[in-house]
C-alpha positions in Angstrom: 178.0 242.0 -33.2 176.8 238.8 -35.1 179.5 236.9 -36.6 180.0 233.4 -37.4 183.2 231.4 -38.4 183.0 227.6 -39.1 184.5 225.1 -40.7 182.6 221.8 -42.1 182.4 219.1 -44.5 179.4 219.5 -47.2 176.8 217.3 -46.2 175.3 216.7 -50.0 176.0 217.9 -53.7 175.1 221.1 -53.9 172.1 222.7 -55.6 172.0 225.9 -57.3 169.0 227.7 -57.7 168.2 231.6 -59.3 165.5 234.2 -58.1 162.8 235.6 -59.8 165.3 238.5 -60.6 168.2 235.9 -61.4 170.1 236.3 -58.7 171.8 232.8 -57.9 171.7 231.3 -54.1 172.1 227.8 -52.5 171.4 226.7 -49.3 173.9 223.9 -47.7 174.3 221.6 -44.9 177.6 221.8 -43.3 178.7 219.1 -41.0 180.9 220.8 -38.2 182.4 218.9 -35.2 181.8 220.2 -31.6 183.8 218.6 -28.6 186.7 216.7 -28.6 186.8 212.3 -27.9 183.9 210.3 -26.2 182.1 213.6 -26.0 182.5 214.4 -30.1 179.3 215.4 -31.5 178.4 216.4 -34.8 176.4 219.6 -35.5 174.2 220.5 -38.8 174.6 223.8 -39.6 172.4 225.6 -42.4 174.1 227.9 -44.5 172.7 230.2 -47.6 175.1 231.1 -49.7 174.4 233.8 -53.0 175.3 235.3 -55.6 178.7 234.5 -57.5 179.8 232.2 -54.4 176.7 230.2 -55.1 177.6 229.6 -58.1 180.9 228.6 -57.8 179.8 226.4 -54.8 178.0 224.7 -57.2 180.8 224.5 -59.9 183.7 223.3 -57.4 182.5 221.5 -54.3 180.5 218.0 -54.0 179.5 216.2 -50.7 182.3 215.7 -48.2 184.0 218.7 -49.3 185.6 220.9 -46.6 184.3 224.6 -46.3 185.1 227.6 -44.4 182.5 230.0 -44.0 182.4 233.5 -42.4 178.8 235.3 -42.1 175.9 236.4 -39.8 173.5 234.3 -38.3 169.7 235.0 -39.6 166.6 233.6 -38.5 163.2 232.4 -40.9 160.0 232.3 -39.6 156.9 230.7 -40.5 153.5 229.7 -39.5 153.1 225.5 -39.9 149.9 224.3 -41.9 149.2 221.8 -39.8 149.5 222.8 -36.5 149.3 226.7 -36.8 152.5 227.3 -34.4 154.9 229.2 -35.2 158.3 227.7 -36.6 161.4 229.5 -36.9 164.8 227.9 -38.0 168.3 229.3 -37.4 171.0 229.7 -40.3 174.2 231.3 -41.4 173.9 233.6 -44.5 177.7 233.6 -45.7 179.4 236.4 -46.3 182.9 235.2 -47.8 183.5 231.5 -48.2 186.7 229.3 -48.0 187.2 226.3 -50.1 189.7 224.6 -47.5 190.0 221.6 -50.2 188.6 218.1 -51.7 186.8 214.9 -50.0 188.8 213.0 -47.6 188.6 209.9 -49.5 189.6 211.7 -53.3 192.7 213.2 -52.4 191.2 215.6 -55.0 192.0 220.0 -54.3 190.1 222.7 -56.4 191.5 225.4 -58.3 193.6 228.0 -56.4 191.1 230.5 -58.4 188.0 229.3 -56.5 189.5 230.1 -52.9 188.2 232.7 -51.2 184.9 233.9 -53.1 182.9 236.7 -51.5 179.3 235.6 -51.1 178.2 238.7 -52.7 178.9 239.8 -56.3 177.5 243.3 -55.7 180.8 243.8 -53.5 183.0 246.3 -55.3 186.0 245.1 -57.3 189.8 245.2 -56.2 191.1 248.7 -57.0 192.9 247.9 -60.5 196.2 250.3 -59.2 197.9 247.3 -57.1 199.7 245.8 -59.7 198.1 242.4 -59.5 196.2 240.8 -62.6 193.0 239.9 -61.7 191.5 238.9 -65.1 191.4 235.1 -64.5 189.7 235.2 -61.3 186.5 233.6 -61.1 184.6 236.5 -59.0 
């Protein structure tokens, strides 16, 4: 099984970028705390985030925001000019993503209709027979 669940402040504004085919994807920084008093530490977690979620990542959350993310770790490898060794960096490539709400310092909370965006848009739509409206909702 390879799930990951974590919760961290945004290290930096986000920035959105598109594929060659257009499909939107950002990769993030979050700042997660590990341990508890004098032995508190700080991890850096990478994170790659696409599609729709990307974009609304972009649209809705700035440095310092808290995040919630739920996905699969995935590993990059590559071959460093310099040296010639072989490099590889671990990430989390997000699956659904929880805007837990503003910076610290702001006070400031997104829309309700930007919790909760899958990370993919490709995922298929809430059947329409529930009764709820969905129209409004940003993914």
């Amino acid at each position: 099984m390879n799930n990951v669940n974590i919760i961290g402040r945004h290290g930096s504004d986000p920035e959105l970028r598109y594929t060659p085919k257009g499909i939107a994807v950002a990769e993030i920084t979050l700042a997660v705390d590990d341990g508890w008093g004098e032995n508190k530490t700080t991890l850096w977690i990478g994170v790659v985030i696409w599609d729709k979620a990307a974009e609304i990542l972009a649209k809705y959350v700035q440095k310092g925001d808290q995040l919630g993310i739920t996905g699969r770790l995935t590993q990059d490898s590559w071959e460093d000019k310099q040296t010639g060794k072989k490099q590889t960096k671990t990430k989390v490539t997000c699956e659904q993503m929880t805007l837990c709400g503003g910076r610290r310092d702001s006070g400031s909370h997104e829309p309700v209709a930007a919790r909760n965006a899958p990370a993919r848009a490709s995922a298929p739509p809430p059947a329409a027979d529930d009764g709820e409206d969905t129209d409004d909702l940003p993914f």
